[in-house]
C-alpha positions as CSV (number, residue, x, y, z in Angstrom):
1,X,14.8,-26.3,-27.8
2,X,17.7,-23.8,-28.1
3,X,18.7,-22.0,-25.0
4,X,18.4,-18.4,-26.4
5,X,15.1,-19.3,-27.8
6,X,14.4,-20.6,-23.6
7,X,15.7,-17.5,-22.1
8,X,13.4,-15.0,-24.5
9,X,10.2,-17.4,-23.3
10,X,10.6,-17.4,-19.8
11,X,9.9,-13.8,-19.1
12,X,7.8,-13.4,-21.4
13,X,5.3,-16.0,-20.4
14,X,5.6,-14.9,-16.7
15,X,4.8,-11.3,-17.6
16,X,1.7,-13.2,-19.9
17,X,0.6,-15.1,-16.9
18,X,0.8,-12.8,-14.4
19,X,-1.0,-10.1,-16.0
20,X,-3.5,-13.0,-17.1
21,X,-4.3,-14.0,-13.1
22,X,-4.8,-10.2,-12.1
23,X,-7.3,-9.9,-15.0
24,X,-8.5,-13.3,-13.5
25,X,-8.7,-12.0,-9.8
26,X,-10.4,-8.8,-11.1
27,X,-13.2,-10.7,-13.1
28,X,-14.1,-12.8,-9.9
29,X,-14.2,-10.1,-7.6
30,X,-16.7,-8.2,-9.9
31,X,-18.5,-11.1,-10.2
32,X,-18.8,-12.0,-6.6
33,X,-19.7,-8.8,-5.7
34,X,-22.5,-8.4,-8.8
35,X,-24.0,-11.4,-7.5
36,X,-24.1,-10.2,-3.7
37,X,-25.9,-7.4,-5.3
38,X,-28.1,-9.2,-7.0
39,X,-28.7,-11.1,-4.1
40,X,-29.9,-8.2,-1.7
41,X,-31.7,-7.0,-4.2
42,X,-34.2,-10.3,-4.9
43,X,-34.2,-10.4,-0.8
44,X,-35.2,-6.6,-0.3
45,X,-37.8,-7.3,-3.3
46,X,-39.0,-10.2,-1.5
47,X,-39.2,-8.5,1.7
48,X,-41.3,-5.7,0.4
49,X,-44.0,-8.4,-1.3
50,X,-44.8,-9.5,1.9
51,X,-44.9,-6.5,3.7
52,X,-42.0,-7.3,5.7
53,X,-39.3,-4.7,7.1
54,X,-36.6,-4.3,4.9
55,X,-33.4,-5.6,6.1
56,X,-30.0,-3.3,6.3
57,X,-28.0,-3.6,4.4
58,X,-24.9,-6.1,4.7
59,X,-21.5,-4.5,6.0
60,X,-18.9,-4.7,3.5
61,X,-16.1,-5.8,4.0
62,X,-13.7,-3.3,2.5
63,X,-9.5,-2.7,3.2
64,X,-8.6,-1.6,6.4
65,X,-7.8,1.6,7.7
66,X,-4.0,2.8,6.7
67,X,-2.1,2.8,9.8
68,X,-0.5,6.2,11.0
69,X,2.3,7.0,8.9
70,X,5.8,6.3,10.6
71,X,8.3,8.8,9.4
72,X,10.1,9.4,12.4
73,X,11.3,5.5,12.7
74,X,12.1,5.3,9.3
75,X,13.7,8.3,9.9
76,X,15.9,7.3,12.4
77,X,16.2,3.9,10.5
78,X,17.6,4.7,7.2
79,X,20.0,8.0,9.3
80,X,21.5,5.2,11.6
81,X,22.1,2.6,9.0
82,X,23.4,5.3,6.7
83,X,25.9,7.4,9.7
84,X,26.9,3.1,10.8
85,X,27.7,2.1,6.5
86,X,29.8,6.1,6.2
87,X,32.3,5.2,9.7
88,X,32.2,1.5,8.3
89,X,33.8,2.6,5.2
90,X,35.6,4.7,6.8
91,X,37.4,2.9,8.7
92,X,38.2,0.3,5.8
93,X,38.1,1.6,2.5
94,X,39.4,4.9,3.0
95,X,39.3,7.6,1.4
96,X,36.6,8.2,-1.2
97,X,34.1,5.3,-1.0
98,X,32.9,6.3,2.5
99,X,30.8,9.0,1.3
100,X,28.2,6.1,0.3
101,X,27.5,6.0,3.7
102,X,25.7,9.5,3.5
103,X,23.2,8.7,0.7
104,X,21.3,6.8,2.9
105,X,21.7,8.9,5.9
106,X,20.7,11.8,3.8
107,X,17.4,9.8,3.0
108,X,17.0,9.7,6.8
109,X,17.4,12.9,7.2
110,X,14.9,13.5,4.8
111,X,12.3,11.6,6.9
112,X,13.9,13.3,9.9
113,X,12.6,16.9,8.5
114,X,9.5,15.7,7.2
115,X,8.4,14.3,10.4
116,X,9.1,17.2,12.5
117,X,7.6,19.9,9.8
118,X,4.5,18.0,8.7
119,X,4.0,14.5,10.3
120,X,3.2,16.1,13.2
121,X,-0.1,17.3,12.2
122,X,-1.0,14.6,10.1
123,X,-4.5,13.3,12.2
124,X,-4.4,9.9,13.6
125,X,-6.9,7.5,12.2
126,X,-8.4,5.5,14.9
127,X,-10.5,2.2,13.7
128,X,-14.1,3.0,12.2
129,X,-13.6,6.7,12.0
130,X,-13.1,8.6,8.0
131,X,-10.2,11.1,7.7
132,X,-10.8,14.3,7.6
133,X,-12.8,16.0,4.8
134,X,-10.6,18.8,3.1
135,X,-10.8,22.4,3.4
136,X,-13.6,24.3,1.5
137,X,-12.1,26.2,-1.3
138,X,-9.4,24.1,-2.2
């Protein structure tokens, strides 16, 4: 097989593939959960033949709760890496290429500013508990 023809083929069978096993993933999750559903529904049917209490209803599982949002360290992250890269280059470039060193301190800064205007209000989220509903009128 010619080469050219190999190196057109190989992306586009991964992109083919990949997009086929999401499509995959996304079918069996419907259907596992339509069968769960079908499930408690012939139990709570059968339940209420025989005069039995219904049971509750399953917990499901769903994703876990986002963790707090951690602007300050990436903050001080990306700042520190980007003041460290600026005196780097500095020190052994010279004279233009050291301002490269402030993009991402400037990024850091960014978080820095963020954090201290808004991230301080945003509500922690302990396990188990919904966030906050959002004002009326909005």
């Amino acid at each position: 097989m010619n080469p050219a023809v190999l190196g057109v083929m190989i992306p586009i069978l991964a992109i083919i593939l990949g997009v086929a096993t999401a499509i995959t993933a996304i079918i069996a999750g419907h259907r596992q959960r339509a069968l769960r559903a079908e499930l408690r529904h012939r139990e709570r049917l059968a339940a209420i033949e025989k005069g039995i209490e219904i049971p509750n209803d399953p917990v499901e599982y769903s994703m876990p709760p986002m963790p707090r949002p951690r602007h300050l360290l990436r903050g001080l992250i990306w700042f520190f890496v980007g003041a460290v890269l600026t005196v780097a280059m500095w020190q052994t470039a010279g004279d233009v290429p050291y301002l490269f060193g402030l993009i991402p301190a400037a990024v850091g800064l960014a978080y820095l500013i963020y954090y201290f205007v808004e991230g301080r209000h945003e509500p922690e989220l302990t396990p188990g508990s919904a966030p906050p509903a959002p004002p009326a009128g909005d």
